[in-house]
N, C-alpha and C positions, 0 to 999 in steps of 0.2 A: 450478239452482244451479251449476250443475259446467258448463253455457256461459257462465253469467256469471263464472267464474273465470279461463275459456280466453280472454275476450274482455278480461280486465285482465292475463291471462299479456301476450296478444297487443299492447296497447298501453302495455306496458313496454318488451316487447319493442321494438318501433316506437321509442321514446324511447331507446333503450340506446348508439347514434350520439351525440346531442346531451349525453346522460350521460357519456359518456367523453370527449369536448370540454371540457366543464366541470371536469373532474376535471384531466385535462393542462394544462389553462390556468391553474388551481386552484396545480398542483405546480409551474406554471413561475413563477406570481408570486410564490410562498415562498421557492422558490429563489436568484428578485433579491434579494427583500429580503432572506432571512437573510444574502448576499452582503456588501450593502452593510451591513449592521450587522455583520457580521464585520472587513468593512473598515473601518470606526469605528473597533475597539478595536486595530486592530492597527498596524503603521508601512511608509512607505513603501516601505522596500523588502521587506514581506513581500508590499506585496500586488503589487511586481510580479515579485517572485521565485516566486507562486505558493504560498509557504508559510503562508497566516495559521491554517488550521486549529491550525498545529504550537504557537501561539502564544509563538514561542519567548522574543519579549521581553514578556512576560506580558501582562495585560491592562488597552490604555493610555488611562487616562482621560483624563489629559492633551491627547488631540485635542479632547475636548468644549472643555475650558478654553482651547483657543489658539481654537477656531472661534469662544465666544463672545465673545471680548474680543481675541485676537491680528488677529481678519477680519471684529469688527466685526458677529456675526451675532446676539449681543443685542440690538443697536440696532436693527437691523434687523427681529428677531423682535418688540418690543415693537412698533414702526410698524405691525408688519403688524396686529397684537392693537387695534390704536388703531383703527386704518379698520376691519375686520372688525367687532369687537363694534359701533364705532357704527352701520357704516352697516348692518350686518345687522338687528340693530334698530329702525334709522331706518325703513326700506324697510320694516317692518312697518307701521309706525306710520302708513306713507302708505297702501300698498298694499292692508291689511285695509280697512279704512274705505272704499275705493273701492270693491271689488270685493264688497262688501257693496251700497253703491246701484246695481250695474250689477246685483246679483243679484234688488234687492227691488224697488228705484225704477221707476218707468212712465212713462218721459220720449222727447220725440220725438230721436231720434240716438242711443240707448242703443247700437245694435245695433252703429250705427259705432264708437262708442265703444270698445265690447269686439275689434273687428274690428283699431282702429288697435294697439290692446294689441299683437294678435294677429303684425300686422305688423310692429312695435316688435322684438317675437323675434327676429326673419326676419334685423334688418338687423346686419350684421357690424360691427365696431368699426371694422376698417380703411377702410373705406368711410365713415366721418365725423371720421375722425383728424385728417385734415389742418385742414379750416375749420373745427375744434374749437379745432386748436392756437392757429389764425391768432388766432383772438376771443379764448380766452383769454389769450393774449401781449398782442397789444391793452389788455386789458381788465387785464394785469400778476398775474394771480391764480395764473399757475403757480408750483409748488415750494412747495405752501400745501398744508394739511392736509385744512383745509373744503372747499377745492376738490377734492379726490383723494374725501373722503366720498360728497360732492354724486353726483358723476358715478357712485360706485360704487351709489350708491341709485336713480337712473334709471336705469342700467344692468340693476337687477335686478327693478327696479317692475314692466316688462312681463310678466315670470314670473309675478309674486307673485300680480299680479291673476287670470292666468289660470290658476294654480292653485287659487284660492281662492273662485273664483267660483263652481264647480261643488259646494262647501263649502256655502256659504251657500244657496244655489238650491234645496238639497235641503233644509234644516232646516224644516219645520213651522211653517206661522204663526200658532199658538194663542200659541206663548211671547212674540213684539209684541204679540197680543191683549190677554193677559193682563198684560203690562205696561202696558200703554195705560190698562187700566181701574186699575192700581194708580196710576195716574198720571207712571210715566216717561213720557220725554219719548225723542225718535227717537236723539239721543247715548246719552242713558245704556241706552237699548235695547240697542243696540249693545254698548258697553263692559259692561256688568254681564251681561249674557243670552248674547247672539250671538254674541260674539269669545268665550268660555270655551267655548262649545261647539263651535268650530272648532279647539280644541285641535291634535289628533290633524293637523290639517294644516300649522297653524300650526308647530310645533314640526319635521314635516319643511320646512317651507319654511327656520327658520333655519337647520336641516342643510347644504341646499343651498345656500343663499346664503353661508352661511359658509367652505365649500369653494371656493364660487364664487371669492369676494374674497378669499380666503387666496395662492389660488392667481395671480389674475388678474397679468399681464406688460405688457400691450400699451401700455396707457392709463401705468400709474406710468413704466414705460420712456421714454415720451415727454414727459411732462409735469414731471419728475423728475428734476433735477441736485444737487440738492442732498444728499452722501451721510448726512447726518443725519435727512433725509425719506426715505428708500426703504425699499420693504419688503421681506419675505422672497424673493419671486421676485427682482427684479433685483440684489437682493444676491447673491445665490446664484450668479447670471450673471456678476456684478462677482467675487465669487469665483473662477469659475470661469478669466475670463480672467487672472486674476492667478496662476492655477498654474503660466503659464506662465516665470515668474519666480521663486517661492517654491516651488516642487516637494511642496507643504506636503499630500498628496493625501488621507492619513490624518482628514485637520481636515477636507477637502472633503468626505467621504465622512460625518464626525462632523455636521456643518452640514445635510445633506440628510436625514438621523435627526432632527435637532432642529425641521428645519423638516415633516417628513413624521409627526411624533407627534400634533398637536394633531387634525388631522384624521382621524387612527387612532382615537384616546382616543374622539373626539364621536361617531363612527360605532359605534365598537365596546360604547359606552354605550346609546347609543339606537336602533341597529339594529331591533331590535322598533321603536319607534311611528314609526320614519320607511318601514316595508316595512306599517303598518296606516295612513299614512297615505296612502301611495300608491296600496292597492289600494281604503283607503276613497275617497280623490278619484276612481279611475275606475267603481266600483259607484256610486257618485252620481250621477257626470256623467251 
């Protein structure tokens, strides 16, 4: 008993480096943030005079109110809430389904199949931006909704499948069985049985894809002129460069609180089954 203690003393100990790395890196990201939301309520010249602690011109909500409507970051916020819920959704709706026949189906090219997913990951955005842009200008569909959805759903399809495969792969084939002989059919197998018990994955998949497209820059940036179509990233950009005229820094700082809570709230809600999802997807795989 008393080696077996010495030998969890001893690989605590061992771990106690990597535990104090997390802990500073811990207090240094608290620090940003509580920074930057100090900076929200306070005005510009506290926070470059140094003083917002002192809060001397109390505390100013008014920066929320200019960022949403003075810089346009409501508009912007909903756009983003538009492409996000759909295409996070969408991308289910595609990606489940597939990566259920790659997991059950017995077909010749399966393997490539999962492989090109695989590869799909790999490939950088910037690397297909440009004859992206070319065809869709061509083709006149930029500065369009559907089209911003679209891309954002194939963008994240590759994941999804390869997340979700190793989901399905592992569930038990008594539950098709016994569907079969109740008389579903290979859809409704699926949709009523097999998709509900991939829960636990599914739900962190929309975690991340949500984050994903909330966050995502490259694609809206490029395809994107129209300031009533842009989402929260290059709004935030557009903001950004416009401080340099409006000196407005307090709203900038307010803007990047509004855009940086949604993904706060989601995480901090379902933290539990997106870290049971995760550890469940790799005990499966």
């Amino acid at each position: 008993m008393k080696n077996l203690i010495k030998m969890k003393e001893k690989k605590q100990l061992a771990l106690a480096p990597a535990y104090l790395l997390l802990i500073v890196w811990t207090v240094f990201i608290f620090i940003m943030i509580g920074w930057v939301v100090l900076a929200s309520f306070s005005t510009t010249k506290e926070i470059f005079n140094g003083t917002m602690l002192k809060f001397e011109s109390g505390i100013n909500f008014v920066n929320y109110k200019n960022a949403l409507f003075s810089h346009n970051v409501a508009k912007y916020f909903m756009n983003s809430v538009i492409y996000t819920c759909v295409a996070s959704i969408g991308v289910i709706l595609v990606g489940a389904p597939a990566s259920y026949a790659l997991a059950r189906a017995r077909f010749k090219g399966r393997s490539l199949c999962l492989n090109m997913f695989v590869v799909g990951m790999s490939i950088p955005v910037i690397m297909i931006i440009l004859p992206l842009y070319s065809t869709l200008s061509k083709l006149g569909v930029t500065n369009n909704r559907i089209t911003i959805i679209f891309l954002y759903i194939c963008m994240t399809v590759p994941f999804t499948v390869f997340f979700l495969y190793s989901f399905f792969q592992s569930l038990p084939g008594d539950f098709e069985e016994a569907a079969a002989i109740d008389g579903c059919g290979p859809i409704k197998t699926f949709w009523s049985i097999m998709f509900p018990l991939a829960q636990p994955g599914v739900i962190t998949l929309l975690v991340f894809n949500f984050i994903t497209i909330w966050n995502e820059y490259f694609i809206s940036y490029i395809l994107i002129d129209d300031v009533k179509l842009k989402p929260v990233a290059v709004g935030l950009y557009s903001m950004v460069q416009s401080m340099k005229y409006s000196g407005d820094w307090a709203a900038m700082f307010a803007a990047v609180v509004i855009v940086f809570l949604p993904t706060f709230i989601l995480y901090l809600f379902l933290s539990d089954k997106i870290i049971a999802g995760v550890t469940g997807g790799g005990v499966k795989g």
